[in-house]
Each structure stands twice: as structure tokens, then as C-alpha cells.
N, C-alpha and C positions, 0 to 999 in steps of 0.2 A: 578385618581391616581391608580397605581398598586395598592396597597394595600389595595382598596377598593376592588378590584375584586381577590383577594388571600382570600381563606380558607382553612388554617391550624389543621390536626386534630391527638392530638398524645396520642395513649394507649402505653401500657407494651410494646406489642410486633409487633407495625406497627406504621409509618408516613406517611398521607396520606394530600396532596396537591393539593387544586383543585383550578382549574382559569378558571374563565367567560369571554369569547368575552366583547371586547373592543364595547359599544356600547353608541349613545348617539338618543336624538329624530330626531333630522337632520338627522343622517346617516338613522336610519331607513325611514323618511319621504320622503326623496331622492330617496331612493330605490322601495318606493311604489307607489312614483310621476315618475319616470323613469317606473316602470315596466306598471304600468297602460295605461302611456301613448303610449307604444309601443304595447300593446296588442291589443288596439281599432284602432291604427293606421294599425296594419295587418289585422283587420277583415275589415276595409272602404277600405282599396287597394284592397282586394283580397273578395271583392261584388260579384263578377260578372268576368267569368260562374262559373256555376256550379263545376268541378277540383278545380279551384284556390280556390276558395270559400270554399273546404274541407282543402285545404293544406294552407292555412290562420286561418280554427279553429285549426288545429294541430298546427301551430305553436303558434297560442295564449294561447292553453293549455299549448304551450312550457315553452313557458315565463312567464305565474302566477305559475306556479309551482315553475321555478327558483324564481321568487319570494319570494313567500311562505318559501325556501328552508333559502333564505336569509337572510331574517326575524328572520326566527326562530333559525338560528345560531348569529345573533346577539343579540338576547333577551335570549334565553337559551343556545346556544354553551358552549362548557365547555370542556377541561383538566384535565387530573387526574392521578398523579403520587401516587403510590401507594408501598411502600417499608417494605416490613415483610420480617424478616430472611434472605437469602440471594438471594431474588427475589424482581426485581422491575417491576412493572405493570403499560404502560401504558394506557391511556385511553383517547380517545375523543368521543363525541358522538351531534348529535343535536333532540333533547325529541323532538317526535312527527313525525319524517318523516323516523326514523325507521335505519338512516344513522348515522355510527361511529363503532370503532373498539377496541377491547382492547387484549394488549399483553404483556405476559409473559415475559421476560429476566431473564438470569442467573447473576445476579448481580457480581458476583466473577469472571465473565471472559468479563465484560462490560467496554467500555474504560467511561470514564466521559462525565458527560454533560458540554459541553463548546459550546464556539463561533469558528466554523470555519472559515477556509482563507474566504468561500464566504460570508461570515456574517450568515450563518445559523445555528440556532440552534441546537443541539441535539446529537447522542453518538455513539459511531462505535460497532458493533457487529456481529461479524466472518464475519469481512472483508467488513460488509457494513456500511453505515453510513444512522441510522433510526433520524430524524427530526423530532423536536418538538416545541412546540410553535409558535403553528398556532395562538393564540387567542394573540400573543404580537405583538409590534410594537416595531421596531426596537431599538428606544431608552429605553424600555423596557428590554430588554436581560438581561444588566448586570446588573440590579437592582433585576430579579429576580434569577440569580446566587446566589446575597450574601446571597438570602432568602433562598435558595436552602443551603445555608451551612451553616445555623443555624439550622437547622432539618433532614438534610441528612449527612450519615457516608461521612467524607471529601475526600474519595477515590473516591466517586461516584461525584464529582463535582470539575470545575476546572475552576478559576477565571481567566482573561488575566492581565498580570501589564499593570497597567497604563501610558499612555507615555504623557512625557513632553518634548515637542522638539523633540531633536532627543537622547535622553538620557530615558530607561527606568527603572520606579522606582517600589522597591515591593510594592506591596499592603497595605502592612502594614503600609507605609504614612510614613515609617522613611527614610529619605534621607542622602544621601553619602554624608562623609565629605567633605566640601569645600578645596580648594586647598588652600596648606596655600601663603598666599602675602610676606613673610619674604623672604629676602633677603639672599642667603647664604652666609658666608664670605670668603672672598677667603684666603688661605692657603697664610701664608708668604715664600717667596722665599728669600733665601742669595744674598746677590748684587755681580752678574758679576765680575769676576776681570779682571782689564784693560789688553785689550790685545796689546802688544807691536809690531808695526811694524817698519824695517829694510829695508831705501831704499838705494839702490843701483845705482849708475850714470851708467847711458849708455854707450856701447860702443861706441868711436866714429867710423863712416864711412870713408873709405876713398876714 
């Protein structure tokens, strides 16, 4: 679940939210039974000569590395939104391999974190749009929006309504009145009065 991998942490004057890589023993197991086996697989093709044989151990270091790399962002990868004053910081990073980034924004001139048209995460600023939420899966997103507006100023975050049909409803769960089924009555009208006609015989032909 989300919210096992959500840590929430709030003083006086900062809220800080951190989120761990989506990880389970499979996914890691996978990953070390995959890497493994392509590693030994490049060094028995590329035995023999000598060249191949060097460009066989470089790519085997190629690949325990990536390994290693993806391991360690699944067991400590991590997220970290970081909100004081009117600065928001964020952060990802994976312990041990020295890779991840963290970044300052002007909060007061930040568009909100939301879901865009492509379904990606994250918040437009002077004109770019920086992405976030590497460590969610997809059905993730909007669960951690609502979390995001329990602890975050509501300008920095920005929920999508929810659709039913082709009819969309707020957030707020309160829906549009139904149309009512009463019949309108129709207005009485005075009754016609008979209109008199006047025939007249033909002339005859001659």
C-alpha cells in the first residue's frame, strides 16, 4: 500500500514528505536472477579471443552495475518533498551509488502538482514542466495528491474531478441534482370559436 511507503513529517515552520520505491522480494529477485544471468551469459560468448574477451568483461561490469544500481533504488530509492516558507525542495536520491538530485523552487510562482494530459506527474515552472513521482505507479498518483492536500498549502496541489460517464463530478462527492420526472402542466387554452363558412354555387358554363 501507499501509505506504507509515505513518511510524513510536520514542525512549526516546514512539511516534509518522503516516499520509498515501490519494492517487493520478487521484483528485487527478478532483477538479480535477470542480471546474473546475463552477465555469465556475456563472459561464456565472448571466451575467446582475446578483444572479445575484454569487450565481454566491460560489458559484464556493464550489467552488475546496472544491477546493483537497481537494487538499490528499489530497497532505498526515495522522494522527498520538502516545503518551508515559500520554497519547495525537491529531492530524490538512491544511498550508496552516489546518484539523485535535489531542487530548490520558488513556490509562489509554481504552477501545482497535478496529473497531466500524459498522465505524468509533477508541476510547470517558468515554462517547464519538472516530473515527479518516479517511485509511484500509476494507480498511485491520485491517492497521493489527496495526501499531498492534507499537509501541503492547497495552492501547491491540484486534484482532477472525478468522471462518471461522460458527466464530471467535484471532488467533494456531492452530486447534481437529478432532473426532476414531474410532468409540466400544460397552460389552459379558451376553446376556438366556430368559424362560419359561406358557400356559394358555381357559375354555370355555357
Amino acid at each position: 500500500m501507499l501509505s506504507d511507503r509515505i513518511l510524513v513529517e510536520t514542525t512549526n515552520d516546514q512539511v516534509v514528505v518522503t516516499l520509498r520505491a515501490y519494492s517487493t522480494p520478487f521484483r528485487v529477485g527478478t532483477l538479480i536472477t535477470a542480471g546474473t544471468a546475463a552477465t555469465f551469459g556475456v563472459l561464456c560468448i565472448c571466451l575467446t579471443p582475446t578483444t572479445l574477451f575484454i569487450l565481454g568483461v566491460c560489458a559484464a561490469f556493464i550489467a552488475s552495475t546496472a544491477v546493483f544500481v537497481g537494487v538499490q533504488w528499489l530497497v532505498y530509492g526515495f522522494e522527498q518533498f520538502t516545503v518551508a516558507a515559500s520554497t519547495l525542495t525537491y529531492e530524490w536520491g538512491i544511498p550508496g551509488t552516489g546518484l539523485g538530485s535535489a531542487t530548490a523552487f520558488n513556490a509562489d510562482i509554481m504552477g501545482p502538482i497535478q496529473i497531466h494530459a500524459d498522465g505524468a506527474l509533477g508541476f510547470t515552472y517558468q515554462g517547464q514542466v519538472v516530473r515527479v513521482g518516479k517511485v509511484l505507479r500509476a494507480r498511485e498518483k491520485l491517492e497521493f495528491l489527496d495526501l499531498l492536500l492534507l499537509h501541503l498549502p492547497a495552492r501547491l496541489v491540484s486534484v482532477p474531478p472525478v468522471a462518471m460517464g461522460d458527466v464530471y463530478y467535484p471532488v467533494d462527492g456531492k452530486l447534481p441534482a437529478a432532473p426532476s420526472s414531474s410532468v409540466v402542466p400544460s397552460q389552459s387554452q379558451p376553446p376556438l370559436a366556430p368559424i362560419r363558412v359561406t358557400a356559394t354555387p358555381a357559375e354555370a358554363h355555357i
